[in-house]
N, C-alpha and C positions, 0 to 999 in steps of 0.2 A: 599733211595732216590738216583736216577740215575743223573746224569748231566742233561738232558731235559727232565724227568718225575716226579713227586713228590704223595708221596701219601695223598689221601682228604677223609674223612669219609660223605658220602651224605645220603640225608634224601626225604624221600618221603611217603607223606601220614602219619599215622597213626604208628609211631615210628619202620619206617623202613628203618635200617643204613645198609651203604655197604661201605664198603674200595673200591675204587676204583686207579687208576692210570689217573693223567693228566700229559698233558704236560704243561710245559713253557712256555709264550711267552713274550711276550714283554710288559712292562705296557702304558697303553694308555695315551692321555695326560693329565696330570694332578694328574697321579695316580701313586703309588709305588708299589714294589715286594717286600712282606718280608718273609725273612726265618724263620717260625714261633718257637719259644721257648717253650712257652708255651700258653696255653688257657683255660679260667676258663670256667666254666659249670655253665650259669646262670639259674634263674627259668625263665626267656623271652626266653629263647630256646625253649621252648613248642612252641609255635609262628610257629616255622619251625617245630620241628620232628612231629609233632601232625597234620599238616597241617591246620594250621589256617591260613596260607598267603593266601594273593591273587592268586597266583597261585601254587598251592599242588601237581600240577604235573609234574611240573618240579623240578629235585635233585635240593636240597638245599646245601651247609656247612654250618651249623651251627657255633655261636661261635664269638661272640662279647666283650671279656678280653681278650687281644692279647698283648702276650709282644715276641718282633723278634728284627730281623738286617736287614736293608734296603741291598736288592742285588740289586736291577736296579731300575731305576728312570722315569720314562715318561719325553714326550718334555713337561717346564714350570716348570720343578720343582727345578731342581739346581738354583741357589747358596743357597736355605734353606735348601735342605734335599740333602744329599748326599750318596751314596752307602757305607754301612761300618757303618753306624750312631743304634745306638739300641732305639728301639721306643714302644711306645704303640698303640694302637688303643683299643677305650672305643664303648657302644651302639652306639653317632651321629655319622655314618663314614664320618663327614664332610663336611662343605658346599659350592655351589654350585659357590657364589660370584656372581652371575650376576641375583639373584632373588629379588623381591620384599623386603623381610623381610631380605635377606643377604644385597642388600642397605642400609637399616634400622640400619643396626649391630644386629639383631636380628638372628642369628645364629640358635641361639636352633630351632626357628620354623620355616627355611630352606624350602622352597615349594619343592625343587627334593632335598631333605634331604634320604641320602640311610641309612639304618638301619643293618649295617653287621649282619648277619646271621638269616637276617629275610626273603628278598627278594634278598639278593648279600648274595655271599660266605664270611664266616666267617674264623674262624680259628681254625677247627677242619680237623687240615691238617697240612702238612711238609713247605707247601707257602701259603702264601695269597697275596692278592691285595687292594688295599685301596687307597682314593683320599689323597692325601699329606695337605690337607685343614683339615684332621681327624685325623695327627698323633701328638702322645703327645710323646715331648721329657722328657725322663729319668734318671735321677738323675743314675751313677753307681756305684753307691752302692745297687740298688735293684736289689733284686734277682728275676729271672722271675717266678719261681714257685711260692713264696714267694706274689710276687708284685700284680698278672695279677687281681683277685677279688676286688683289689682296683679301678681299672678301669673303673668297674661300680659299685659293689656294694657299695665300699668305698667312691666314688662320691657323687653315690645318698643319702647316708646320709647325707655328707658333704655337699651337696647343699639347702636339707632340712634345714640345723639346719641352715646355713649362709645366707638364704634369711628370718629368721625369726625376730623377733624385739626384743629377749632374748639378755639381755646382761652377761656380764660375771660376776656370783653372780645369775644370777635368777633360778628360778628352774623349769629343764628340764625335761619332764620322754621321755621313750624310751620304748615303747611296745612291746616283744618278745626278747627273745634272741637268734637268728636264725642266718642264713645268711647276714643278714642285720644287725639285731640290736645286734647281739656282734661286729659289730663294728659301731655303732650307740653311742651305751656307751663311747666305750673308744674317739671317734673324741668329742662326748659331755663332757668328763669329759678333754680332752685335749684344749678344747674353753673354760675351766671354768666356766663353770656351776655347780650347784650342780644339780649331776646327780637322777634323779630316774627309778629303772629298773623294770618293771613289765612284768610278765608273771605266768605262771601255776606250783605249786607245791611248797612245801618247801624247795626241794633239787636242787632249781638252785639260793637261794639266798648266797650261799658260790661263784657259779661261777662269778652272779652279782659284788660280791664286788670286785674281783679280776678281772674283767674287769674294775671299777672305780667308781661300783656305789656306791653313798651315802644312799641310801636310797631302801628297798627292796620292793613290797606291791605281795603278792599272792595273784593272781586272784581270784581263787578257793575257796579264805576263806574269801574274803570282797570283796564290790564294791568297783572296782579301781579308781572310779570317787572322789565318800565319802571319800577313803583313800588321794588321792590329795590333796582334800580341808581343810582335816586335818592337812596338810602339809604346807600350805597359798596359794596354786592355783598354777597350774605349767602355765607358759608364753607359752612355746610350749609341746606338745605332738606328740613324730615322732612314729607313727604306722607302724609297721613293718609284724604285722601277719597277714596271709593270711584269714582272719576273717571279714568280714561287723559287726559281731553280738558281734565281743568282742570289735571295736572300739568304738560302739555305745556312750559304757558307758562314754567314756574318756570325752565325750566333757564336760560334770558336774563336771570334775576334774579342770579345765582351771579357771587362775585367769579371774582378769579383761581385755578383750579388748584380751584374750591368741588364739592361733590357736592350731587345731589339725592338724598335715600336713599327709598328707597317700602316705604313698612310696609303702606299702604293694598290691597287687592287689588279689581282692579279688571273689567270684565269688556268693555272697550273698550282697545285698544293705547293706550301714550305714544309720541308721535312726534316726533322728537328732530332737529332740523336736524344735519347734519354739519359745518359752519365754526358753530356753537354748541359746539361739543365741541371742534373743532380750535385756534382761535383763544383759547379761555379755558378750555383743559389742564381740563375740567369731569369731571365722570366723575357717572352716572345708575348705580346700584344697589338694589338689596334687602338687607331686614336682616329675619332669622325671628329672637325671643325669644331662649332662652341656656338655658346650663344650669343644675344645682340650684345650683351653688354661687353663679353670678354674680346668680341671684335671691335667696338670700340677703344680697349686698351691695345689693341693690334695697332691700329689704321694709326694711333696717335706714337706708338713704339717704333711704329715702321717710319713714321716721319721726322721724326728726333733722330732716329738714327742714318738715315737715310738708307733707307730696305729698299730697291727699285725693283718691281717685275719689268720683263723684256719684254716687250708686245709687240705684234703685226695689227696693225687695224684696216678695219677691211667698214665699209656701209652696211648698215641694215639689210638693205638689198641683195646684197651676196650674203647671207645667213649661210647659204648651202656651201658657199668655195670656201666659207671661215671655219667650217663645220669641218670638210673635209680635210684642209688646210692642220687641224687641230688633230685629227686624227692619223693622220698621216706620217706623223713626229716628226716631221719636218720645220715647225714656225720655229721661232727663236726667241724666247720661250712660250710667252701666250699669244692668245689670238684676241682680241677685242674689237665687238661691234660699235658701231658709231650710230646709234640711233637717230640720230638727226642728220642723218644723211641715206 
C-alpha cells in the first residue's frame, strides 16, 4: 500500500476476484476512510462474488466484518468519530437519518440502508469507506483478527436469542455447530440459559459441551423435535443450518407459546404443520444482525464473557482460497482476512 493507492480484491459475476489498485480520495460527507485490519469472510458474500446483486456488472469489494483505524473523516462527522479512533463496521453500513423508518428510530429497516459488500465496497482491501452512522466503536482489548466475525456473525446470534422472550433458566437449543452456531452456544450459555446443541453425528457432542452446551441431541439418531420435548420444550430454537429440511422438525420441539428464529438462510423451504403452530401458540421467524449501537453492546458482552469465534486466517491476497475455504464448510469456524498482509 503506496501513500495515494491502496489495494482492493473486486468481484464480478460468477466468483471472479482480481486484486486491483485504487486510489484515495477523500470520504464524502458523512462517510469515513478506514485503514482496514482485518475482514471476515461471510456466507452473505455470495450475494457479491456469485453476482446475485442488483448490478453483477459492476466490481464489487466484498466483505461486511471490518475491524480498521479511522484515517480521514468526511464534512459532518467530527466531534464523534475522529481520525486515529479503531472501529468496526458490521452487515447495516448505517443509516441514512433523514428516512422514513430512521425518523421512526427504526434503523435496521433504513429505506437507503447501504449493505457493505453487497452493493458498496466492503473490506476485502488495504481501505474502505463507510457512512460514520455504521461505525461500531471497540473495546481495545479486541484483537482484530480475533474480533471481526463478531460483527455479524456474533450479532446475529446475539440478536436472535435477545429479541426472544427466553429467560434466563429456560431452555434454549441452537441448531448446527458451524459458523454461526459455535457461537450461538457459547452467547446462549453466556445469557444463562440451559443451553441444547443439536446437530449431525456423535463426534461433535465433546465439541458441544465445550462450547457450553448442557445438553447434546444427534440428529442422525433421533427426531430433534421428540428429543426437545423430552427435555420439557425449548422457549427458543436459534437455527443455524443451512437446511429448510432439517429445521422443519424443530418447530414439535418448542414449549408452549416457544419460537423457532432462523438466522440460517437456506435454499429449500421450512415446512411448518398448521395444528404445530395452532395448539402450542409457536411462532417460526427471522432475525437479520442489528444496528452499530446494539453491536457495540455485542463486541463489549462477547468480551466480558469470553464469546471466542474459531478462525482460519488466511492474507488479503488469497481473498479467493478464504472465499472458497468459507464456502466449502470445511474452516473451523470462520475464515478471516488479514488485510495487512
Amino acid at each position: 500500500m503506496s501513500g495515494s493507492t491502496y489495494r482492493a480484491v473486486t468481484v464480478t459475476g460468477r466468483r471472479q476476484f482480481a486484486v486491483v489498485e485504487r486510489e484515495r480520495h477523500e470520504p464524502a460527507p458523512g462517510q469515513v476512510r478506514l485503514r482496514v485490519d482485518a475482514c471476515g469472510v461471510c456466507h452473505t458474500d455470495v450475494l457479491a462474488v456469485e453476482g446475485l446483486r442488483q448490478d453483477a456488472s459492476t466490481p464489487v469489494v466484498p466483505g461486511h466484518e471490518i475491524i480498521g483505524v479511522i484515517e480521514a473523516v468526511g464534512p459532518g462527522v467530527e466531534p464523534v468519530w475522529r481520525p486515529g479512533e479503531r472501529v468496526g463496521v458490521g452487515f447495516l453500513g448505517g443509516q441514512c437519518t433523514v428516512c422514513d423508518s430512521c425518523r421512526r428510530g427504526d434503523f435496521v429497516n433504513c429505506e437507503d440502508q447501504p449493505q457493505t459488500g453487497l452493493d458498496t465496497d466492503g473490506g476485502y482491501a488495504e481501505v474502505a469507506y463507510a457512512r460514520a452512522t455504521g461505525l461500531v466503536r471497540l473495546p481495545a482489548a479486541l484483537d482484530a483478527l480475533a474480533g471481526a466475525p463478531l460483527l455479524c456473525a456474533g450479532l446475529t446470534v446475539y440478536t436472535a436469542l435477545l429479541s426472544s422472550a427466553a429467560r434466563p433458566g429456560s431452555l434454549v437449543a441452537v441448531q448446527g455447530i458451524g459458523g454461526l452456531g459455535h457461537l450461538g452456544i457459547q452467547y446462549a450459555r453466556a445469557l444463562g440459559y440451559r443451553v441444547v446443541a443439536i446437530a449431525r453425528g456423535t463426534e461433535k457432542s465433546r465439541l458441544a459441551a465445550e462450547l457450553g452446551a448442557h445438553e447434546y441431541i444427534d440428529s442422525t439418531a433421533t427426531d430433534p423435535g421428540a428429543a426437545l420435548r423430552q427435555l420439557g420444550g425449548a422457549a427458543v430454537v436459534v437455527a443455524t443450518a443451512a437446511s429448510g429440511a432439517s429445521m422443519s422438525p424443530l418447530v414439535r420441539g418448542l414449549g408452549r407459546r416457544g419460537q423457532l428464529v432462523v438466522v440460517g438462510a437456506a435454499p429449500d423451504p421450512l415446512e411448518v404443520s398448521t395444528t404445530d403452530l395452532i395448539f402450542g401458540g409457536h411462532v417460526v421467524r427471522g432475525s437479520l444482525t442489528g444496528s452499530s449501537v446494539e453491536n457495540e453492546d455485542n463486541v463489549r458482552f462477547a468480551l466480558d464473557q469470553s464469546v471466542r469465534s474459531s478462525n482460519e486466517v488466511l492474507p488479503l491476497s488469497e481473498a479467493s482460497k478464504a472465499y472458497e475455504r468459507m464456502l466449502s464448510g470445511q474452516a473451523r469456524f470462520r475464515v478471516v482476512l488479514d488485510a495487512r498482509k
